[in-house]
TIVO-2410 file (N, C-alpha, C; in nm, 3 decimals):
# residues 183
REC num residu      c1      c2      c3 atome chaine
REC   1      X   6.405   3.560  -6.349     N      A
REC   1      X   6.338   3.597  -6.229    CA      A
REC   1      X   6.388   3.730  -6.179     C      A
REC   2      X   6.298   3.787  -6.109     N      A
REC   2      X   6.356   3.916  -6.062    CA      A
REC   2      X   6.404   3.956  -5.917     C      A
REC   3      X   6.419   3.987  -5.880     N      A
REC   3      X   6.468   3.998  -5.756    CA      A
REC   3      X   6.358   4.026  -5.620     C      A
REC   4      X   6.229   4.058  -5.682     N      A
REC   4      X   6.099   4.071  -5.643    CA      A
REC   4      X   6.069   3.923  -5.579     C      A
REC   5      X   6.067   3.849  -5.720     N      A
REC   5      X   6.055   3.700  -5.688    CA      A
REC   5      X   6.133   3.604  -5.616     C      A
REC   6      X   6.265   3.644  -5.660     N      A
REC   6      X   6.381   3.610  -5.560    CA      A
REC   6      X   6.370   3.595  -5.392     C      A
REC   7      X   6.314   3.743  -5.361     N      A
REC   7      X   6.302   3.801  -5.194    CA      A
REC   7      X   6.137   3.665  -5.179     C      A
REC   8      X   6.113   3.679  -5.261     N      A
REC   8      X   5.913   3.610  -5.178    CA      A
REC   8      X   5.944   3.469  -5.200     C      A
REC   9      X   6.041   3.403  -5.301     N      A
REC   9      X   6.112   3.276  -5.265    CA      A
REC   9      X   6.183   3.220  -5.160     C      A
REC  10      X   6.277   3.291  -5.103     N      A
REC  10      X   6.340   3.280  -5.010    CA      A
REC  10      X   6.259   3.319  -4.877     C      A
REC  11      X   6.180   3.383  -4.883     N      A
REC  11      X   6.076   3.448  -4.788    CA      A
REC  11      X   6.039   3.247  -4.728     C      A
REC  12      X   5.969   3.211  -4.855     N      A
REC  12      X   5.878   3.120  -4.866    CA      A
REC  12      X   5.950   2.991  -4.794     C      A
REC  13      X   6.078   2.946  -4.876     N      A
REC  13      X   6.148   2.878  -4.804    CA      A
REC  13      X   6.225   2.908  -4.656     C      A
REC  14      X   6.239   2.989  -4.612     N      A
REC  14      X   6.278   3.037  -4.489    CA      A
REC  14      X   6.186   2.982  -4.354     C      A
REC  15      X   6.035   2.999  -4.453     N      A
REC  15      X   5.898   3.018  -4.311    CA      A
REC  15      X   5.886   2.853  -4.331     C      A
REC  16      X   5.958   2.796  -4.454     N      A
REC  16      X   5.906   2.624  -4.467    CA      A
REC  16      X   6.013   2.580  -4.332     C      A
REC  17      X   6.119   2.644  -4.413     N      A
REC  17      X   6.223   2.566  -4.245    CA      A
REC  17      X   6.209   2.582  -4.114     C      A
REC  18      X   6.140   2.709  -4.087     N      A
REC  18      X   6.115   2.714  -3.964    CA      A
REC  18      X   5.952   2.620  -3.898     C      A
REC  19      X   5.880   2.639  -3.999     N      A
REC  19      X   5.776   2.527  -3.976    CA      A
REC  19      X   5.835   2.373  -3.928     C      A
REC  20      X   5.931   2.343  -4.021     N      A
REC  20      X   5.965   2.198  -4.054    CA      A
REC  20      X   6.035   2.203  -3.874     C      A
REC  21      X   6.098   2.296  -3.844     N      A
REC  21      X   6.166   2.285  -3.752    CA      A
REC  21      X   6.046   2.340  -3.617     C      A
REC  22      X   5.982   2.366  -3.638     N      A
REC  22      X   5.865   2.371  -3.499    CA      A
REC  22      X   5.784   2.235  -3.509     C      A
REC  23      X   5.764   2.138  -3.600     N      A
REC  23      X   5.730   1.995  -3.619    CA      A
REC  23      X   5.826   1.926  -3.602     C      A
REC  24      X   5.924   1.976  -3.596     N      A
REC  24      X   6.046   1.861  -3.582    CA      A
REC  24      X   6.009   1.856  -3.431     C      A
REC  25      X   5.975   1.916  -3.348     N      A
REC  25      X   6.027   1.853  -3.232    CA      A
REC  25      X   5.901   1.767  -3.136     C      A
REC  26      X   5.818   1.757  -3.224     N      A
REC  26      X   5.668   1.703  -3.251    CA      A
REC  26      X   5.675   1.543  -3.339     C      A
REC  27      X   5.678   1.395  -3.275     N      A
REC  27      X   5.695   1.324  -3.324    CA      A
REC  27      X   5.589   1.221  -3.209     C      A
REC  28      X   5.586   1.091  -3.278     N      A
REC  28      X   5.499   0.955  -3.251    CA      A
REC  28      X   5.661   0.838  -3.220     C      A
REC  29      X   5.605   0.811  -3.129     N      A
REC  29      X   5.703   0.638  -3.104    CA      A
REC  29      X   5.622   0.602  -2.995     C      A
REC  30      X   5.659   0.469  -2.948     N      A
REC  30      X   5.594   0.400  -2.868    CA      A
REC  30      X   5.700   0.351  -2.748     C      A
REC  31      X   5.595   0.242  -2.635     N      A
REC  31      X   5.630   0.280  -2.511    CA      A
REC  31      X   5.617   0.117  -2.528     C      A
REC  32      X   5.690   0.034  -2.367     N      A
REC  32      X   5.693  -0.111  -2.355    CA      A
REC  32      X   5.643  -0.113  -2.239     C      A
REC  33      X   5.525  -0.152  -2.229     N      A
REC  33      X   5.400  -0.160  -2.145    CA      A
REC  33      X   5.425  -0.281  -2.049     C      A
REC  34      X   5.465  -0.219  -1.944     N      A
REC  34      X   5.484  -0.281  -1.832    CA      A
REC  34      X   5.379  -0.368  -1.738     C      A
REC  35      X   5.250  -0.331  -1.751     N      A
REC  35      X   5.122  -0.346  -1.641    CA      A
REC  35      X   5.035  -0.291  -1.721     C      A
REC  36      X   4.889  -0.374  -1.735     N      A
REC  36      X   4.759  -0.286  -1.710    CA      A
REC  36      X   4.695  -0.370  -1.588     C      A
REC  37      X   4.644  -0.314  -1.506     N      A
REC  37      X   4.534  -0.310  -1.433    CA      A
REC  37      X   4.427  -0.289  -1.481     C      A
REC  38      X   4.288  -0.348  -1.460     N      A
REC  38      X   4.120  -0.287  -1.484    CA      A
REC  38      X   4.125  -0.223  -1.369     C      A
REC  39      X   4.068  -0.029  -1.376     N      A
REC  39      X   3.988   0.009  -1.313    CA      A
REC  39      X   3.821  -0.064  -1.255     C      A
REC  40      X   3.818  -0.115  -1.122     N      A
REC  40      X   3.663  -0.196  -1.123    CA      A
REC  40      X   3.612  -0.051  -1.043     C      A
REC  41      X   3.458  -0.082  -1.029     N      A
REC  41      X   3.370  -0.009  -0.956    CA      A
REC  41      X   3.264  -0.073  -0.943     C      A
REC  42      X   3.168  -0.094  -0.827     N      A
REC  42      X   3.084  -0.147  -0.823    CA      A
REC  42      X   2.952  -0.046  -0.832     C      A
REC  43      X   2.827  -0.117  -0.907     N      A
REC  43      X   2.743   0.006  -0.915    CA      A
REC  43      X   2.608  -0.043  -0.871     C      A
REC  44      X   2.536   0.005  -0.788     N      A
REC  44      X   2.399  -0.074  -0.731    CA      A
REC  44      X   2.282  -0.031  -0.869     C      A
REC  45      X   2.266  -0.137  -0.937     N      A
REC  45      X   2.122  -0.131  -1.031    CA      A
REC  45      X   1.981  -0.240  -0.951     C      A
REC  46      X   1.947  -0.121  -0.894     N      A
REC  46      X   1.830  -0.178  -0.799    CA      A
REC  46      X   1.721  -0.295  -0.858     C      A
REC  47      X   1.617  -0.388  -0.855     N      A
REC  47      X   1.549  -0.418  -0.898    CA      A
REC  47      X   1.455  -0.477  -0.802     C      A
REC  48      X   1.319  -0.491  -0.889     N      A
REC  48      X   1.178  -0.548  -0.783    CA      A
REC  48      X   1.194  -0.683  -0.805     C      A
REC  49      X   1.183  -0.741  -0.705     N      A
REC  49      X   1.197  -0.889  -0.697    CA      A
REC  49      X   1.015  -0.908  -0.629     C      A
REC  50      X   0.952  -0.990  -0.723     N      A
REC  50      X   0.800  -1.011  -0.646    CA      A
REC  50      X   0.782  -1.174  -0.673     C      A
REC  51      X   0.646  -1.200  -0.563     N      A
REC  51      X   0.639  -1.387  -0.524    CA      A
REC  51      X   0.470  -1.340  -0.540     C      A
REC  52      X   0.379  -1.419  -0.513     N      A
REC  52      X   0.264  -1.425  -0.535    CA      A
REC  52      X   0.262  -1.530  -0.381     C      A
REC  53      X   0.189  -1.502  -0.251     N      A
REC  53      X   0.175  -1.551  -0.137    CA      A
REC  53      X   0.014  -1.573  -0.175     C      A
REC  54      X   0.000  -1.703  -0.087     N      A
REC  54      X  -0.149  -1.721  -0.056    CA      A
REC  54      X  -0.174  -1.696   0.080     C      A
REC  55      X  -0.274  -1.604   0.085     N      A
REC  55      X  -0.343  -1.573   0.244    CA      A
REC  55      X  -0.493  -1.590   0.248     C      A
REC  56      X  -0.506  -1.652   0.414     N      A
REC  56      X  -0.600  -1.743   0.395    CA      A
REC  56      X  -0.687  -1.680   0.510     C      A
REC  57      X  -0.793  -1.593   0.517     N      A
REC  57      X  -0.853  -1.570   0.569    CA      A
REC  57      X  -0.996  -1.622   0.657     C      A
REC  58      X  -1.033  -1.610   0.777     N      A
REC  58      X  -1.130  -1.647   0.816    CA      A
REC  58      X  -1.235  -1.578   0.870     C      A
REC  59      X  -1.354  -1.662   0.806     N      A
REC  59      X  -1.480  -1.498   0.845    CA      A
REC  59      X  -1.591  -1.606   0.916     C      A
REC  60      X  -1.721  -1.546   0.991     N      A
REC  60      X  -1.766  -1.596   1.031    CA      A
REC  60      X  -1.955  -1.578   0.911     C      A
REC  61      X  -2.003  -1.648   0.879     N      A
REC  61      X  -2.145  -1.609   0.789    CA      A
REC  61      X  -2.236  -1.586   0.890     C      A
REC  62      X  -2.307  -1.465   0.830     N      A
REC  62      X  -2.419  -1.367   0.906    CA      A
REC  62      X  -2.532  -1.507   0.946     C      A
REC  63      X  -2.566  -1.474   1.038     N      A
REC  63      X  -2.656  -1.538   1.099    CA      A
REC  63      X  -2.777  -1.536   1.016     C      A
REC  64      X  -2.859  -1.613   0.962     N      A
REC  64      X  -3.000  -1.615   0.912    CA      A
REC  64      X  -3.074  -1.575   1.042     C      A
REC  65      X  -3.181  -1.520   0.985     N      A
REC  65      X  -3.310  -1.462   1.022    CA      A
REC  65      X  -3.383  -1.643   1.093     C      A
REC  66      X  -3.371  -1.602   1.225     N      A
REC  66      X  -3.431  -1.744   1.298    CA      A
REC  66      X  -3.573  -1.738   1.244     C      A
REC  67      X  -3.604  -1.911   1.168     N      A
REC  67      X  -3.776  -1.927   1.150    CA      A
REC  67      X  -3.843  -1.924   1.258     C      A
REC  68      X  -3.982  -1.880   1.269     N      A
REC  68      X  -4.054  -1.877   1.352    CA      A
REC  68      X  -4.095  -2.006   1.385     C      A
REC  69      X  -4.148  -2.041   1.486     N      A
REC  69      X  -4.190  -2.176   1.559    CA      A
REC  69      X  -4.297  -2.218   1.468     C      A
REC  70      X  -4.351  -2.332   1.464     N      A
REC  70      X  -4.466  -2.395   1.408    CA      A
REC  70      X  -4.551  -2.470   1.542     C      A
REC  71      X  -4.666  -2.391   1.562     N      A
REC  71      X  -4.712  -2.519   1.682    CA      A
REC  71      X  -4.845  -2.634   1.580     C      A
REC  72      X  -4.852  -2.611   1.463     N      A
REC  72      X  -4.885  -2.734   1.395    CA      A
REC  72      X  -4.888  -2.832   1.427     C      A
REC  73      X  -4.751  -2.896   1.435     N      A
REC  73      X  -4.724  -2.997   1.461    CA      A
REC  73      X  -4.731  -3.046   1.595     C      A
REC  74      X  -4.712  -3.000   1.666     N      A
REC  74      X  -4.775  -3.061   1.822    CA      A
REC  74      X  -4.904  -3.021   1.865     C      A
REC  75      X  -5.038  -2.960   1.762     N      A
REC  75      X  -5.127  -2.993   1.758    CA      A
REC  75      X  -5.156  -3.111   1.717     C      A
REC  76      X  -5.142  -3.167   1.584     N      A
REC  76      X  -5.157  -3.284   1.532    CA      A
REC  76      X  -5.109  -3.408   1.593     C      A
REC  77      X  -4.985  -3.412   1.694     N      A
REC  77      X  -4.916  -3.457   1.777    CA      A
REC  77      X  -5.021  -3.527   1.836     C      A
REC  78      X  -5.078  -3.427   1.941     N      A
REC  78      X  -5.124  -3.434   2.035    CA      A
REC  78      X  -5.306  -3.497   2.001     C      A
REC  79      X  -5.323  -3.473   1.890     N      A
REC  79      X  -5.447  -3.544   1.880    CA      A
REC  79      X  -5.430  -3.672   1.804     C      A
REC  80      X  -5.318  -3.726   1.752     N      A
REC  80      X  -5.295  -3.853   1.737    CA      A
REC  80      X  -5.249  -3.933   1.863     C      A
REC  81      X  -5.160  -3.869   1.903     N      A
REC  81      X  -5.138  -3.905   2.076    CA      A
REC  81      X  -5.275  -3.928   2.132     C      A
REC  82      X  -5.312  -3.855   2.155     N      A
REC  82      X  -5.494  -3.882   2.251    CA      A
REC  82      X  -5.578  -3.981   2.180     C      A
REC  83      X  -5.554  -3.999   2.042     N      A
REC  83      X  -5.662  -4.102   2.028    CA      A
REC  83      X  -5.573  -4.241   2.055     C      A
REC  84      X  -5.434  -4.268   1.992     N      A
REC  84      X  -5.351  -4.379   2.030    CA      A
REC  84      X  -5.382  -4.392   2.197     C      A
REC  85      X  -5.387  -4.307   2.289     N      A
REC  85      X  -5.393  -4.348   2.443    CA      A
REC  85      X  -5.563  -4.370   2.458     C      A
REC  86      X  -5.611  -4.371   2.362     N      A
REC  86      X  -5.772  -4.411   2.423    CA      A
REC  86      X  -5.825  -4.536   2.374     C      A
REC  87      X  -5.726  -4.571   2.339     N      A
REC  87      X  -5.707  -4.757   2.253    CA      A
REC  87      X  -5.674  -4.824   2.395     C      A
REC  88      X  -5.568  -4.791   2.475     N      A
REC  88      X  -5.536  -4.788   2.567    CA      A
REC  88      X  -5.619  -4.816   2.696     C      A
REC  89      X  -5.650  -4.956   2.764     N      A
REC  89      X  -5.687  -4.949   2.905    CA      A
REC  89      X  -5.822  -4.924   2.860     C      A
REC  90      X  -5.890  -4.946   3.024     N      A
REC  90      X  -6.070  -4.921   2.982    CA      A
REC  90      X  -6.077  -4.812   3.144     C      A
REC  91      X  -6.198  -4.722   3.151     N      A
REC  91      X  -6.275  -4.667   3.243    CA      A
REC  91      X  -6.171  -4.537   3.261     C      A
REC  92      X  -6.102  -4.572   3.403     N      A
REC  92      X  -5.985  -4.400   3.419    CA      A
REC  92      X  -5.878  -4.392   3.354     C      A
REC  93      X  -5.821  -4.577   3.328     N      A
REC  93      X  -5.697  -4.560   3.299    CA      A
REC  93      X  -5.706  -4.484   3.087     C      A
REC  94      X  -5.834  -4.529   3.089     N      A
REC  94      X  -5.819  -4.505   2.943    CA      A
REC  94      X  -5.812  -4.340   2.896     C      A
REC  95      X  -5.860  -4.260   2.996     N      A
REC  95      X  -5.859  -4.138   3.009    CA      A
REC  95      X  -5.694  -4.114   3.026     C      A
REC  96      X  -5.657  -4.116   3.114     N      A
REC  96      X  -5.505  -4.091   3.168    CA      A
REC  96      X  -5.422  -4.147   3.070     C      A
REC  97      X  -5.455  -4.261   2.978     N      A
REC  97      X  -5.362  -4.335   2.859    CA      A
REC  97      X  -5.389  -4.224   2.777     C      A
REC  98      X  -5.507  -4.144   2.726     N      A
REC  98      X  -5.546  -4.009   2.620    CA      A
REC  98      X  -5.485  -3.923   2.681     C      A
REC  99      X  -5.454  -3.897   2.803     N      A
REC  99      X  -5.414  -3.786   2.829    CA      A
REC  99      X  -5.257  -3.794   2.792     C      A
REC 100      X  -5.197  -3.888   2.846     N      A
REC 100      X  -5.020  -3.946   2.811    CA      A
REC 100      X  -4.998  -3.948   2.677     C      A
REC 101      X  -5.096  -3.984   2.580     N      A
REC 101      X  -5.069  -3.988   2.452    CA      A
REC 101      X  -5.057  -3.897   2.371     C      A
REC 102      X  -5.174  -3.765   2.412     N      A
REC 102      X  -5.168  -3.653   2.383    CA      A
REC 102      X  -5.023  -3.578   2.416     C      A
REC 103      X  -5.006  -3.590   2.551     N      A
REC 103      X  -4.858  -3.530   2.589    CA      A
REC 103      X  -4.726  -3.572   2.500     C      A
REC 104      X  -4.723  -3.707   2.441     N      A
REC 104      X  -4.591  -3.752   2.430    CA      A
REC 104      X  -4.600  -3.699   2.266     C      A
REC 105      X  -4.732  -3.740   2.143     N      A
REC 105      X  -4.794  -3.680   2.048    CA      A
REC 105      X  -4.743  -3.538   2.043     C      A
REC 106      X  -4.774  -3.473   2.119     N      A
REC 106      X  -4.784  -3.312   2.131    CA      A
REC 106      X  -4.587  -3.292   2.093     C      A
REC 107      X  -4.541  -3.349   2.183     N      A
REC 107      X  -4.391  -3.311   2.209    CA      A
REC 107      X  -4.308  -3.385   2.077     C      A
REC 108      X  -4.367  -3.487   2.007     N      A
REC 108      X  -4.270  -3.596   1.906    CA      A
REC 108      X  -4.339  -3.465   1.832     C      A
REC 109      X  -4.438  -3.420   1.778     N      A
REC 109      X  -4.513  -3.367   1.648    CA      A
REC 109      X  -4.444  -3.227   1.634     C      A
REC 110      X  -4.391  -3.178   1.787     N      A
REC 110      X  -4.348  -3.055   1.727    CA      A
REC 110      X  -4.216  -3.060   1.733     C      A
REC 111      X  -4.088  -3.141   1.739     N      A
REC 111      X  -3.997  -3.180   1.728    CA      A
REC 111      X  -3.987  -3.209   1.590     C      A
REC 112      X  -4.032  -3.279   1.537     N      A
REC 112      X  -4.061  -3.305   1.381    CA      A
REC 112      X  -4.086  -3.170   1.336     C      A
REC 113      X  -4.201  -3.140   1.346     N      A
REC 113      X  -4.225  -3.029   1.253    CA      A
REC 113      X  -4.076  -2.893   1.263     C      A
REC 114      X  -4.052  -2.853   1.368     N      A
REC 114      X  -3.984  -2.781   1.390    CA      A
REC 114      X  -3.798  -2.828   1.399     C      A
REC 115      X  -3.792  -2.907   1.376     N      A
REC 115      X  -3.596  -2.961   1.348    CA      A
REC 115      X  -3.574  -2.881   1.256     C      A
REC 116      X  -3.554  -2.869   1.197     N      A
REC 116      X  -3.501  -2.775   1.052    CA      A
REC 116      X  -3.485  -2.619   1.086     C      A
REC 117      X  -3.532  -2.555   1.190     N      A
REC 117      X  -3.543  -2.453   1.288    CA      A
REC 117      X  -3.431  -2.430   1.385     C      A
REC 118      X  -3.385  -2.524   1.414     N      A
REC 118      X  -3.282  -2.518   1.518    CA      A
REC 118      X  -3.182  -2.561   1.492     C      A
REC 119      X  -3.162  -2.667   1.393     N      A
REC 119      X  -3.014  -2.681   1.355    CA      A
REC 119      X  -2.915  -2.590   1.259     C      A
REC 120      X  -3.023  -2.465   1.183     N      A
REC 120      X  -2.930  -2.352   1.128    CA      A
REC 120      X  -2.874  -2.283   1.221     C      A
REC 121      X  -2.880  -2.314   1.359     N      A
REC 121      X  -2.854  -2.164   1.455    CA      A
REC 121      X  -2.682  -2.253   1.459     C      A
REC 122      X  -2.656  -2.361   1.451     N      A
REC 122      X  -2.537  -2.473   1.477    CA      A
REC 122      X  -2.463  -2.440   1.381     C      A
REC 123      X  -2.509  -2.432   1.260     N      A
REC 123      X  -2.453  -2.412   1.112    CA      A
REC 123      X  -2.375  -2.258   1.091     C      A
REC 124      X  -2.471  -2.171   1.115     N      A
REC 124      X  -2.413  -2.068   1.091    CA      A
REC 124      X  -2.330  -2.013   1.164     C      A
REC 125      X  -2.292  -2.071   1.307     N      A
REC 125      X  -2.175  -2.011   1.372    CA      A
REC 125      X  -2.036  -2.062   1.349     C      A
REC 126      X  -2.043  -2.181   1.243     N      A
REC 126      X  -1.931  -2.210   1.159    CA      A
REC 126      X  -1.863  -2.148   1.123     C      A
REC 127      X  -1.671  -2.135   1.073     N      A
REC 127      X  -1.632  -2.016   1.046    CA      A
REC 127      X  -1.589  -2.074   0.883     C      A
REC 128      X  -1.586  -1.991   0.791     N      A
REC 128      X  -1.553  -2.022   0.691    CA      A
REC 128      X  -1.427  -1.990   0.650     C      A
REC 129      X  -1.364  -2.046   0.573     N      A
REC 129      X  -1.249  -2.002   0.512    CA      A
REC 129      X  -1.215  -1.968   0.387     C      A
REC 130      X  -1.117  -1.871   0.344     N      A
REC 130      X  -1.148  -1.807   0.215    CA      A
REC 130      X  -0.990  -1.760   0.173     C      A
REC 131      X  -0.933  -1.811   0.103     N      A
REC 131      X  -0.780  -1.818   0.049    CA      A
REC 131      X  -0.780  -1.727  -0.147     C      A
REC 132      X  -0.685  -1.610  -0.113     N      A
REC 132      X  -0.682  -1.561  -0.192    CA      A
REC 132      X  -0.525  -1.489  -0.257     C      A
REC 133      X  -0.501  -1.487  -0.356     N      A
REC 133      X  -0.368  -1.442  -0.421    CA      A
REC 133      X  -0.320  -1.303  -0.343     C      A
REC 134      X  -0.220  -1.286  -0.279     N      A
REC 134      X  -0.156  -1.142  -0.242    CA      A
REC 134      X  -0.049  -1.123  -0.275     C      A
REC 135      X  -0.047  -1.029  -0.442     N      A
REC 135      X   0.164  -1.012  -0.466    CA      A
REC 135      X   0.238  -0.926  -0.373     C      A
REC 136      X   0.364  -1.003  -0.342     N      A
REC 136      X   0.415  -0.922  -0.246    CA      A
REC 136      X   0.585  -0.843  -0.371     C      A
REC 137      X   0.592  -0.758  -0.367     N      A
REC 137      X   0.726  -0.691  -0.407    CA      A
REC 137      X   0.760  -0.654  -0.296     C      A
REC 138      X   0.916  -0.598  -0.347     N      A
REC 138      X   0.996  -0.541  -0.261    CA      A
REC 138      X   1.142  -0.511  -0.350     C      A
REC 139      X   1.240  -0.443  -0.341     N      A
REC 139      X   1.324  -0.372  -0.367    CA      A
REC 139      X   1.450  -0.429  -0.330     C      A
REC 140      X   1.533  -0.467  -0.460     N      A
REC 140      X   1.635  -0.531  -0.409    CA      A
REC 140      X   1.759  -0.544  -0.421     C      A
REC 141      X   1.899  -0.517  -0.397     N      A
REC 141      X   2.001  -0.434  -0.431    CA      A
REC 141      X   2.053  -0.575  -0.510     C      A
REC 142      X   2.089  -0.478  -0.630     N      A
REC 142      X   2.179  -0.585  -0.689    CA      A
REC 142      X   2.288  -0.495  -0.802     C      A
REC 143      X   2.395  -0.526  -0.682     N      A
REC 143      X   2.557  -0.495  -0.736    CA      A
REC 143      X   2.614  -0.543  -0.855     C      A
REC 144      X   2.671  -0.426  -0.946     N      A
REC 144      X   2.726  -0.472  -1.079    CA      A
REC 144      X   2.858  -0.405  -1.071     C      A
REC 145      X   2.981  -0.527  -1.126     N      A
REC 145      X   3.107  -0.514  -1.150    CA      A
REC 145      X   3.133  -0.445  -1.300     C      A
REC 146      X   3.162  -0.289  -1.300     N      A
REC 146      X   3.168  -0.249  -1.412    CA      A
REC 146      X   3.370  -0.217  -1.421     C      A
REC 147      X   3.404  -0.210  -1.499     N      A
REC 147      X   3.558  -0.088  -1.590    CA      A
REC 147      X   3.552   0.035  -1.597     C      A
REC 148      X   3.597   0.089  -1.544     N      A
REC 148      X   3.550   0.218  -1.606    CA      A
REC 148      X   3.735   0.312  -1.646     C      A
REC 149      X   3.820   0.206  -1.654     N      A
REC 149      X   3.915   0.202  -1.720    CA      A
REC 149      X   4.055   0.145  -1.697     C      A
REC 150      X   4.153   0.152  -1.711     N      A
REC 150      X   4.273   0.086  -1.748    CA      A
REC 150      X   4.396   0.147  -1.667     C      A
REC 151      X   4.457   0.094  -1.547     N      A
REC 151      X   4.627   0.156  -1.515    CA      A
REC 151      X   4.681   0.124  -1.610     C      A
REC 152      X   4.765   0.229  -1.678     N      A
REC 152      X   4.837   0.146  -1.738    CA      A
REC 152      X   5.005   0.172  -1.729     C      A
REC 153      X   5.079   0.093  -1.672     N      A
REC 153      X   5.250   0.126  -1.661    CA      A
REC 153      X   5.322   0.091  -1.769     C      A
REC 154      X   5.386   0.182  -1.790     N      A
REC 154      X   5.492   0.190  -1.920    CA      A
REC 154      X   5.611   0.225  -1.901     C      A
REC 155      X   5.682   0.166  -1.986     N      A
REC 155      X   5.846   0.241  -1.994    CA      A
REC 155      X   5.897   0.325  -2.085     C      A
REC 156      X   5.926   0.442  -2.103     N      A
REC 156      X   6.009   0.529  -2.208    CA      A
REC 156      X   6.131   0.580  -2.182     C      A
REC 157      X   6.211   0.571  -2.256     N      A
REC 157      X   6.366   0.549  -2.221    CA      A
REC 157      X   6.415   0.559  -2.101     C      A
REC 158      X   6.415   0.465  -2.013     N      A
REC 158      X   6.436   0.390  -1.893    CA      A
REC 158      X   6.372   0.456  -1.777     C      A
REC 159      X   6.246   0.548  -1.818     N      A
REC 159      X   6.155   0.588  -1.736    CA      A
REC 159      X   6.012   0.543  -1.703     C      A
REC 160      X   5.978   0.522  -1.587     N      A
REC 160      X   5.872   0.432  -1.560    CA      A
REC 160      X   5.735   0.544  -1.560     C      A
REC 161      X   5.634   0.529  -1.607     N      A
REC 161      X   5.450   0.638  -1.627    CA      A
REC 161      X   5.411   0.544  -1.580     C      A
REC 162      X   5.275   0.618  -1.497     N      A
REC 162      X   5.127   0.551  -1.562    CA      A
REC 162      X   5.046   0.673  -1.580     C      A
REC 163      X   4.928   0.586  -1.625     N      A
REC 163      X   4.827   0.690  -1.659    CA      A
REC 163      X   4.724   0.598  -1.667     C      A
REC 164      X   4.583   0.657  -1.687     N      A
REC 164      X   4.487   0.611  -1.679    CA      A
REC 164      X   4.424   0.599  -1.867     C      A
REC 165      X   4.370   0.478  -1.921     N      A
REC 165      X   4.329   0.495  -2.002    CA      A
REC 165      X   4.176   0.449  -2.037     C      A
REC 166      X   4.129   0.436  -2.123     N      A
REC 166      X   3.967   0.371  -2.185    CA      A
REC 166      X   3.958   0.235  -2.212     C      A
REC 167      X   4.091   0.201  -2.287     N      A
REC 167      X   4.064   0.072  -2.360    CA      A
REC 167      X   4.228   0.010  -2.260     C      A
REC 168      X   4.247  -0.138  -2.293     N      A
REC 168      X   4.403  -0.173  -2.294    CA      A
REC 168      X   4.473  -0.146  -2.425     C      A
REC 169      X   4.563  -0.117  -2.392     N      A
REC 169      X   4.636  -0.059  -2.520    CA      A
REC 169      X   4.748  -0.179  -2.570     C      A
REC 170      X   4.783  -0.287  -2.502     N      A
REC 170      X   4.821  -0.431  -2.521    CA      A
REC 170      X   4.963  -0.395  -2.464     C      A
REC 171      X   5.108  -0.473  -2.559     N      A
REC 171      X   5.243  -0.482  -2.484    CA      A
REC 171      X   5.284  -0.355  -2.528     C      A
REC 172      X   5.248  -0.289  -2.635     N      A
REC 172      X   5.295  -0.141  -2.683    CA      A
REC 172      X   5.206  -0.069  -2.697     C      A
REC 173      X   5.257   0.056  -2.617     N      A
REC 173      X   5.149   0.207  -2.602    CA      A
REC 173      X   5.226   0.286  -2.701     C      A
REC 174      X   5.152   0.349  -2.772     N      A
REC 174      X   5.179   0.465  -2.917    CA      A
REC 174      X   5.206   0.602  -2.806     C      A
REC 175      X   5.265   0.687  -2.849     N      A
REC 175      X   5.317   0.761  -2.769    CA      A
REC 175      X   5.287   0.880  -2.872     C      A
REC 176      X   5.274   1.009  -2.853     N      A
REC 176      X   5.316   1.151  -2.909    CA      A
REC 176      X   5.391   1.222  -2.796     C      A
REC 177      X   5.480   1.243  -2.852     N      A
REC 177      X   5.622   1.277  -2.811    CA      A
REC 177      X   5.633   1.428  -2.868     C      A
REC 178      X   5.598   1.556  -2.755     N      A
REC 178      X   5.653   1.680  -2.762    CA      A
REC 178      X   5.754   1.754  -2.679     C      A
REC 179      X   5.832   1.806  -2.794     N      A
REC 179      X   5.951   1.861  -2.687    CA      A
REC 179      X   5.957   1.973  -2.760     C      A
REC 180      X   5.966   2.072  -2.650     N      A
REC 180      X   5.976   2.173  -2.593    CA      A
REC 180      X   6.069   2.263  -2.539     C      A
REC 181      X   6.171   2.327  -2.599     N      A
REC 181      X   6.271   2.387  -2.527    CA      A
REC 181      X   6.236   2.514  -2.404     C      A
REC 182      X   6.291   2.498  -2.308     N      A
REC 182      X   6.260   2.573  -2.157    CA      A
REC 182      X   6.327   2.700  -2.214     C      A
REC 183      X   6.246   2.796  -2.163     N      A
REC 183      X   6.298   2.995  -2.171    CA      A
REC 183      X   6.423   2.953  -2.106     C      A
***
């Protein structure tokens, strides 16, 4: 070897020791885990809460178009009436029995004919009722217990840490251990 090679050997090993010795003071051991605590937090994840209500409304139905009167029937009334009162009695009274018969005829015939006339006006002021589905929602807080990480107290040579971590790290925390000499 030459002395060329000699100098870039020793070069080589020189910069290894000083490496070895800037890692030397760069090492891993572990810690005796005194405490974890869970970090909690509570977090509002809102949601729709909905029911389906029945509401029951009341209306009144439109009035029909009132039928017109019929005097038909207390024509016909009235001339079955008049002949029934002329069966009736002899000389004035039999007159005055046609005349009563006609009257009472007249009034039964258009009562008949016309009932069906007057009892829709009763009917339709009835109120009806009418029940139908209404969903009701609404918005509703609902609190969730989350982690969002770990106290954790430790001991390293008879010194007490904490720190905050992600996971639990169990009875032993792994440590990287740098030291540092002060200017």
């Amino acid at each position: 070897m030459t002395s060329k090679h000699w100098m870039i050997l020793s070069a080589l090993i020189a910069m290894g020791g000083a490496v070895q010795t800037a890692h030397a003071a760069d090492f891993e051991d572990f810690a005796r885990v005194i405490s974890v605590t869970p970090q909690m937090e509570q977090i509002n994840v809102p949601r729709q809460d909905c029911r389906t209500e029945y509401e029951t409304t009341q209306r009144y139905r439109q009035p029909e178009r009132q039928a017109e009167r019929s005097n038909g029937g207390a024509i016909l009334g009235g001339v079955a009436g008049g002949l029934l009162g002329s069966q009736v009695g002899g000389g004035n009274g039999r007159i005055a029995a046609a005349a009563a018969g006609a009257i009472a005829g007249a009034l039964v015939g258009d009562r008949m004919d016309n009932n069906n006339t007057n009892s829709n006006n009763n009917y339709n002021n009835q109120p009806s009722y009418e029940t139908r589905p209404v969903r009701q929602c609404r918005n509703v807080d609902s609190w969730e217990t989350r982690t969002n990480g770990y106290a954790v107290t430790y001991e390293y040579h008879n010194r007490t840490y904490t720190t905050v971590m992600p996971y639990d790290p169990g009875s032993r925390l792994r440590l990287h251990v740098a030291l540092t000499p002060r200017p």
